[in-house]
Residue frames as a rotation matrix with the C-alpha (Angstrom) as fourth column:
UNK 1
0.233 -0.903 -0.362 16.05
-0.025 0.367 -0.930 7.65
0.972 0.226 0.063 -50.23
UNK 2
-0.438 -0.736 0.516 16.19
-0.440 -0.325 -0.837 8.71
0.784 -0.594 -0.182 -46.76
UNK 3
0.298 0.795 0.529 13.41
-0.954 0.227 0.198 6.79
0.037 -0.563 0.826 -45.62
UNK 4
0.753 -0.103 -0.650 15.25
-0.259 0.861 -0.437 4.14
0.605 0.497 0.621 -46.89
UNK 5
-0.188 -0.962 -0.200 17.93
-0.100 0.221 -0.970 4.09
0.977 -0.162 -0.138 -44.81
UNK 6
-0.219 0.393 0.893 16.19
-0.975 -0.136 -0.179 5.09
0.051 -0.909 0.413 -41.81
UNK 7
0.692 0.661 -0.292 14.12
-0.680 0.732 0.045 2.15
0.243 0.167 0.955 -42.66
UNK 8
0.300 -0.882 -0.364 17.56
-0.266 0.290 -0.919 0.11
0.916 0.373 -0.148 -43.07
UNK 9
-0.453 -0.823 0.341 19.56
-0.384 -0.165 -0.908 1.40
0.804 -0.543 -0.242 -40.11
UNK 10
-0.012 0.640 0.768 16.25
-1.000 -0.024 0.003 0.54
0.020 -0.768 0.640 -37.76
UNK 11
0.894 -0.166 -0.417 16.25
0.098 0.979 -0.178 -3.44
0.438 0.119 0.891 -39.14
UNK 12
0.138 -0.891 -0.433 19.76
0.171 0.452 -0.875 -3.35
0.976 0.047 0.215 -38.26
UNK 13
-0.535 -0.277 0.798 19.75
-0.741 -0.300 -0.601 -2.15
0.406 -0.913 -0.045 -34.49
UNK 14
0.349 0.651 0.674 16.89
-0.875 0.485 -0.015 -4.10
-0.337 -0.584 0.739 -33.84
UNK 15
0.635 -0.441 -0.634 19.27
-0.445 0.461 -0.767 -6.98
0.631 0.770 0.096 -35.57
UNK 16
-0.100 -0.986 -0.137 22.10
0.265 0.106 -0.958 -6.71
0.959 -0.132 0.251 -33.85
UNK 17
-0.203 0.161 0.966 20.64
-0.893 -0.435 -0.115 -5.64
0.402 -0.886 0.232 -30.29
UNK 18
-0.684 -0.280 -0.674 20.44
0.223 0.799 -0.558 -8.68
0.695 -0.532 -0.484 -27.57
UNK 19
0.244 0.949 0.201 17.42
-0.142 -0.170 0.975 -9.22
0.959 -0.266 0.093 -25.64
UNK 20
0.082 -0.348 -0.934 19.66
0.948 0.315 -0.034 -10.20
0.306 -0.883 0.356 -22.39
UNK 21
-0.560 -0.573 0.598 20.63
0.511 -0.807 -0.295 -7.05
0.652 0.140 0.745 -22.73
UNK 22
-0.071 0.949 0.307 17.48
-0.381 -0.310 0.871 -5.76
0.922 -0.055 0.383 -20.55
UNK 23
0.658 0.251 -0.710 17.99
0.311 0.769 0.559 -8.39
0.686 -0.588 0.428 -18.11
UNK 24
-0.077 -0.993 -0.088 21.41
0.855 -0.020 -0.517 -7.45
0.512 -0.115 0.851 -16.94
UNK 25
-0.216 0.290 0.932 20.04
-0.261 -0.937 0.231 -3.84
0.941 -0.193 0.278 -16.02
UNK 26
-0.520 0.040 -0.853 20.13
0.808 0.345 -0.477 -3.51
0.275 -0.938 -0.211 -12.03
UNK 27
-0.015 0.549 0.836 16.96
0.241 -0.809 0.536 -1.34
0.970 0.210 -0.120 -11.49
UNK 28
0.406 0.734 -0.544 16.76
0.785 0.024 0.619 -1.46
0.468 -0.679 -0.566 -7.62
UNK 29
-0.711 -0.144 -0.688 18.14
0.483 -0.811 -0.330 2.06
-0.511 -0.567 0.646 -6.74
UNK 30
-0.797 0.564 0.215 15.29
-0.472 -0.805 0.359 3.44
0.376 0.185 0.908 -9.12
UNK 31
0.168 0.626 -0.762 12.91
0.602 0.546 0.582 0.86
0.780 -0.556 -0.285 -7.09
UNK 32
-0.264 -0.319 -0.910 14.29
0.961 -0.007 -0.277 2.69
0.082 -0.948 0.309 -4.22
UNK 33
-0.987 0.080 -0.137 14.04
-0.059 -0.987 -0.148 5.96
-0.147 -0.138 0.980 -4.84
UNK 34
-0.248 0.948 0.199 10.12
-0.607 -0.312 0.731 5.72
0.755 0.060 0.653 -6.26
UNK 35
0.087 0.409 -0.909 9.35
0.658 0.661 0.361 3.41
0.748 -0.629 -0.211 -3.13
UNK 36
-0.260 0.315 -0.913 10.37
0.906 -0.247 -0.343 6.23
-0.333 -0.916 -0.222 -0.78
UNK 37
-0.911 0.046 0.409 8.68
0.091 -0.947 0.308 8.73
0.402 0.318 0.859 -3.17
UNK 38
0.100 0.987 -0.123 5.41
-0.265 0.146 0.953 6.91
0.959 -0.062 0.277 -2.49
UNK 39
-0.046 0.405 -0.913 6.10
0.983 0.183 0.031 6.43
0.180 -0.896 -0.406 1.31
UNK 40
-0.658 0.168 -0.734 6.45
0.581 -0.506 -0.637 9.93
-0.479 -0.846 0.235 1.65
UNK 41
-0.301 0.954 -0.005 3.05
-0.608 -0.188 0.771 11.06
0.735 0.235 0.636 -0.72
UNK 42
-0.051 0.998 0.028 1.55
-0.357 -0.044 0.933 8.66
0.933 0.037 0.359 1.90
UNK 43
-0.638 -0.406 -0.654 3.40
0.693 0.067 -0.718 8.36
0.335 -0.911 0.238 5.15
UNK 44
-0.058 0.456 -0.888 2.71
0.910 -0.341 -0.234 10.51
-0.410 -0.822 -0.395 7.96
UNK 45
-0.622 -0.587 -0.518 4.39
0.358 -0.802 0.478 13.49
-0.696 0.112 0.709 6.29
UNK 46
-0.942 0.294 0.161 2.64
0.261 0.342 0.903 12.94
0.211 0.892 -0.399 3.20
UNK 47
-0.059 0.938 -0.342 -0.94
0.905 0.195 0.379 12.82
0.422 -0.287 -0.860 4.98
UNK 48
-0.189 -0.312 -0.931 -0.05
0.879 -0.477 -0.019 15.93
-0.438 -0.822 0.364 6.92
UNK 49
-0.886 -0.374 -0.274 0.59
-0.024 -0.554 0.832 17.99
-0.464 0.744 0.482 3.91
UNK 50
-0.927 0.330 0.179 -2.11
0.262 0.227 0.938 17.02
0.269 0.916 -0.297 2.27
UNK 51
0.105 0.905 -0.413 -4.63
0.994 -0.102 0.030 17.66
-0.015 -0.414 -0.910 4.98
UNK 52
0.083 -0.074 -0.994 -3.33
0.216 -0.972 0.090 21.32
-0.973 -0.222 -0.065 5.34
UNK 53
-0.938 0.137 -0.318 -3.66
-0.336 -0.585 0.738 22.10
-0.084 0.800 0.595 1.33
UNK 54
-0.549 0.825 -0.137 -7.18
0.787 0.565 0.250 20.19
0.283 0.030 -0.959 1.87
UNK 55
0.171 0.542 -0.823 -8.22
0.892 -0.439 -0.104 22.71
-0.418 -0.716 -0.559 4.70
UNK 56
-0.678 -0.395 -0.620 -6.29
0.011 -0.849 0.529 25.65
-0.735 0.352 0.580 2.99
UNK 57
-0.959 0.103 0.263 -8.61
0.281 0.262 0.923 24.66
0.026 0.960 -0.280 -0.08
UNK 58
-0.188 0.966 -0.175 -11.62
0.832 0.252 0.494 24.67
0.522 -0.053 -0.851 1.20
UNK 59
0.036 0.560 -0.828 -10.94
0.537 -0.709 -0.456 28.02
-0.843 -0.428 -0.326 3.15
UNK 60
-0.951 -0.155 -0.266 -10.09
-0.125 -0.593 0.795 29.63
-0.281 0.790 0.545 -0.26
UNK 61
-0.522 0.797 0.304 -13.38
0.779 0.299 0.551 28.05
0.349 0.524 -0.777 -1.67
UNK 62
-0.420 0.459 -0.783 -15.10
0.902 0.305 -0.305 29.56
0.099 -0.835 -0.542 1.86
UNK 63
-0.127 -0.259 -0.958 -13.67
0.588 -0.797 0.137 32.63
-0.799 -0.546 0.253 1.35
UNK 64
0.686 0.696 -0.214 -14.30
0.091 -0.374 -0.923 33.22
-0.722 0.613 -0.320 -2.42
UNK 65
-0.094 -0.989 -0.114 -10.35
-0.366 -0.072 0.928 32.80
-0.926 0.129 -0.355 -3.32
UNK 66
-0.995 -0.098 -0.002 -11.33
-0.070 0.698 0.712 29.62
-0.068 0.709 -0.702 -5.80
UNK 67
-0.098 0.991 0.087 -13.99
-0.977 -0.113 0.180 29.20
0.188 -0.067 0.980 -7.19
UNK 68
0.408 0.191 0.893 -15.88
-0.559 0.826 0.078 25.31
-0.722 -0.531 0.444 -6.14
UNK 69
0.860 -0.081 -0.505 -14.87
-0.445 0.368 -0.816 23.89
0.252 0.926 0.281 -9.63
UNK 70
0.144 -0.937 0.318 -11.33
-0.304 -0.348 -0.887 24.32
0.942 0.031 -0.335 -9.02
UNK 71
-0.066 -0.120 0.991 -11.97
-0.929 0.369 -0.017 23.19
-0.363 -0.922 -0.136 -4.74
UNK 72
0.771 0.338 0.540 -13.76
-0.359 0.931 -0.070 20.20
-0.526 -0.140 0.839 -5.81
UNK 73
0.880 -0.256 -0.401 -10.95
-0.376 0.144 -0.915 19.30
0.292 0.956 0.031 -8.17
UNK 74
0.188 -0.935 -0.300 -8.27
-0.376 0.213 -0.902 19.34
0.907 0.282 -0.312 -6.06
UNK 75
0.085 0.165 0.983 -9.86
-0.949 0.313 0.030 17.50
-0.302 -0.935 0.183 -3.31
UNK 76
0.748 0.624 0.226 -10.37
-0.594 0.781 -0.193 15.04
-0.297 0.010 0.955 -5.54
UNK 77
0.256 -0.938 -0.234 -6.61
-0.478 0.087 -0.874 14.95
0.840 0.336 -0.426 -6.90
UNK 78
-0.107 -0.569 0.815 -5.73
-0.951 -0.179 -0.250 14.69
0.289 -0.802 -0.523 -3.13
UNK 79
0.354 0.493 0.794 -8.03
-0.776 0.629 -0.045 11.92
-0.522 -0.601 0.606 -2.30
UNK 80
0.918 -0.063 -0.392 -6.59
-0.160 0.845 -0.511 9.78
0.364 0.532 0.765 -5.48
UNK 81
0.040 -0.978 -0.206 -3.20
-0.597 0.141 -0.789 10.42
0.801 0.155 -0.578 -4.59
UNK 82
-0.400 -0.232 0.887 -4.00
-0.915 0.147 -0.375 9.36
-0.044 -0.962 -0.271 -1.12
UNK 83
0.254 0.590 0.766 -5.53
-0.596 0.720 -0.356 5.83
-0.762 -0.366 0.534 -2.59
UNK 84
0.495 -0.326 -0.805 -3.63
-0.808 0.169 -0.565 5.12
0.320 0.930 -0.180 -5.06
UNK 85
-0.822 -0.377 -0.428 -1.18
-0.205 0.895 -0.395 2.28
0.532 -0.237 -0.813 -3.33
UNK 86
-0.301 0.778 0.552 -5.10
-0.556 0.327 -0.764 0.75
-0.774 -0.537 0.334 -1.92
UNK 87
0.574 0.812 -0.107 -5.66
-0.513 0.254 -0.820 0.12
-0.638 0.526 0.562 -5.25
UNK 88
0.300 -0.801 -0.518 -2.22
-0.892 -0.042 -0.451 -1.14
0.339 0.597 -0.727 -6.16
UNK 89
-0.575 -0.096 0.813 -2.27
-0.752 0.453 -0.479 -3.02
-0.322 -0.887 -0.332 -3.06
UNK 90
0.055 0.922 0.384 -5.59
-0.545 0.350 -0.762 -4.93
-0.837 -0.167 0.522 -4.43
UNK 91
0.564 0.324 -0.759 -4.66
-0.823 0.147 -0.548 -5.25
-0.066 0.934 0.350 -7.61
UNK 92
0.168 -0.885 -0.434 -0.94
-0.122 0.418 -0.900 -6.96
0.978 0.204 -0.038 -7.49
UNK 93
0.746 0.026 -0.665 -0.65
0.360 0.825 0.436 -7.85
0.560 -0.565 0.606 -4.06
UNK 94
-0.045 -0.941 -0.335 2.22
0.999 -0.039 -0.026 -5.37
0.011 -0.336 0.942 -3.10
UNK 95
0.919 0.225 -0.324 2.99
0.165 -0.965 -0.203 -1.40
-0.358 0.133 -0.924 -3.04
């Protein structure tokens, strides 16, 4: 019985909802904000940071802190984050 309605009440939203509706939405302050998350993951700041948890990584490895699993891992995190808008760039033509 209650699937039934569910069933019911879902035909009717998706009824009575307006695809313009979608259109009308003014997204560019959340364009803004993730555009200047990703300048600063790869601005100057960005690059900065990341080299000094790079080097910090690798003395922990050096030093016996982490083990390599766990180094190599989050060099490699670092290195995607740092290429990620290269590969955005390539794909679509923008960042």
């Amino acid at each position: 019985m209650f699937r039934n309605i569910a069933v019911m009440a879902s035909l009717m939203v998706v009824a009575v909802s307006m695809p313009a509706y979608a259109q009308a939405i003014d997204l560019s302050s959340v364009n803004s904000v993730l555009q200047s998350v990703l300048d600063a993951l790869t601005g100057l700041t960005g690059r900065l940071i990341m080299t000094i948890v790079a080097v910090g990584v690798l003395m922990a490895g050096a030093f016996n802190f982490l083990d390599w699993t766990r180094v190599f891992t989050l060099l490699t995190i670092i290195v995607v984050i740092g290429v990620i808008p290269t590969f955005v760039q390539a794909i679509w033509g923008t960042t």
